[in-house]
C-alpha positions, 0 to 999 in steps of 0.5 A: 546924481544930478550930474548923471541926470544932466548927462542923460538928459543932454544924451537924449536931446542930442539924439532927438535933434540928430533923429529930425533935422529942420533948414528953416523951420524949428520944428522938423516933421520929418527926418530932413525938413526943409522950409524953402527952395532945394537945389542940386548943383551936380547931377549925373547923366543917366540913360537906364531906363530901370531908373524912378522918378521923385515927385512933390505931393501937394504937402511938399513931400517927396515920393518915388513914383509908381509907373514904368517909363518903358513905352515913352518917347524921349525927344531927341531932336526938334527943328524946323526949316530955317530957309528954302530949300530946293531938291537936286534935279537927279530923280535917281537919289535922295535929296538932303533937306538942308537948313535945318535949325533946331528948338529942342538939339540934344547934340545928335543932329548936326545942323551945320550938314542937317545929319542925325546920328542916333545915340543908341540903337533903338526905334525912333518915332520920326514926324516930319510936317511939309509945306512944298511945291514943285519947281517946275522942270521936271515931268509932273511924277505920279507922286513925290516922295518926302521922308528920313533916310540913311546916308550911303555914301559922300555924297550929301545926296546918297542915301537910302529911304527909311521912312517915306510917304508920298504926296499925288503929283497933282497935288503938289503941282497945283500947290501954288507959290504958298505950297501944299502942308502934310504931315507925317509919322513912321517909326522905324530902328534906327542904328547907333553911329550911322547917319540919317537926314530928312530928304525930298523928291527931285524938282521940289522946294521945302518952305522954311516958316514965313510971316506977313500981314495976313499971317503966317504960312505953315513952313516944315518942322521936324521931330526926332523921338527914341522909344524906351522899350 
């Protein structure tokens, strides 16, 4: 009898101690406990958008959330002009913004020819920052056009504008040797293997960031987000 007990007794505390698994602790609140920092090692890349987040309440547990990724941008790319860059003189093509290094580079832009290939087909929000000038050996145009384009052939300077905006002649021809800064942002669908770049009107220079004594000048920047719809 005092056998059987035993054995009853040992059955019941092997099934409390397989119910709550405490790391670190010796008394587990909850199925899996863990007292510490928790890693994962290996985690696979996932682009559903049907996927929850896990989030850390303030006592340490670890819920799924509520809300709908849908309607979020995800950056694909962030970067900046690394140098100057002056336009082609041709007023008849679009001309590439090279030089462009990247903070944030998800293997998408190719910064070695300053071209941004989308991973999927889907509406990207594009926001490009300028600072820039006219060169002077061109008539003075009643606007100067900055913006994203498609590439349309081999040549670096082929391309077809997908998103533009437009600064007053005037404007940028009295801009002086710091440039003029504006921003802007478009969204526009994009294609999956096609390719695009930033690109600038002829006889126009694109002022990488600079620093001096005084501050800094503004410089351009560039970002790259896909929508999740």
């Amino acid at each position: 009898m005092k056998t059987n007990i035993l054995l009853l007794a040992t059955l019941f505390l092997a099934f409390g101690m397989s119910a709550q698994v405490g790391i670190n602790t010796t008394d587990p609140q909850t199925t899996l406990d863990v007292n510490g920092d928790f890693r994962v090692r290996a985690v696979p890349d996932n682009s559903a958008t049907s996927d929850q987040y896990l989030v850390v309440d303030t006592d340490g547990y670890v819920r799924k959330t509520t809300f709908d990724i849908s309607g979020t941008f995800i950056t694909e790319f962030l970067g900046r002009s690394t140098s100057d860059d002056d336009s082609v003189p041709a007023s008849t093509v679009i001309s590439r913004i090279n030089n462009i290094g990247g903070f944030f580079n998800q293997g998408n832009f190719n910064e070695a020819f300053s071209f941004f290939t989308p991973p999927v087909t889907a509406n990207y929000r594009i926001t490009m920052t300028i600072t820039t000038r006219r060169l002077g050996s061109l008539a003075i145009p009643e606007n100067y056009v900055f913006g994203f384009a498609r590439s349309t052939g081999t040549s670096e300077n082929a391309g077809q504008w997908v998103a533009r905006f437009s600064i007053l002649g005037s404007i940028v021809a009295d801009a002086g040797f710091q440039g003029h800064t504006a921003t802007f942002t478009a969204i526009v669908p994009l294609i999956a293997s096609q390719s695009y770049y930033f690109g600038h009107a002829a006889d126009t220079r694109i002022f990488a960031f600079t620093g001096g004594s005084t501050g800094s000048a503004p410089g351009t920047y560039y970002a790259i987000e896909r929508l999740v719809q």
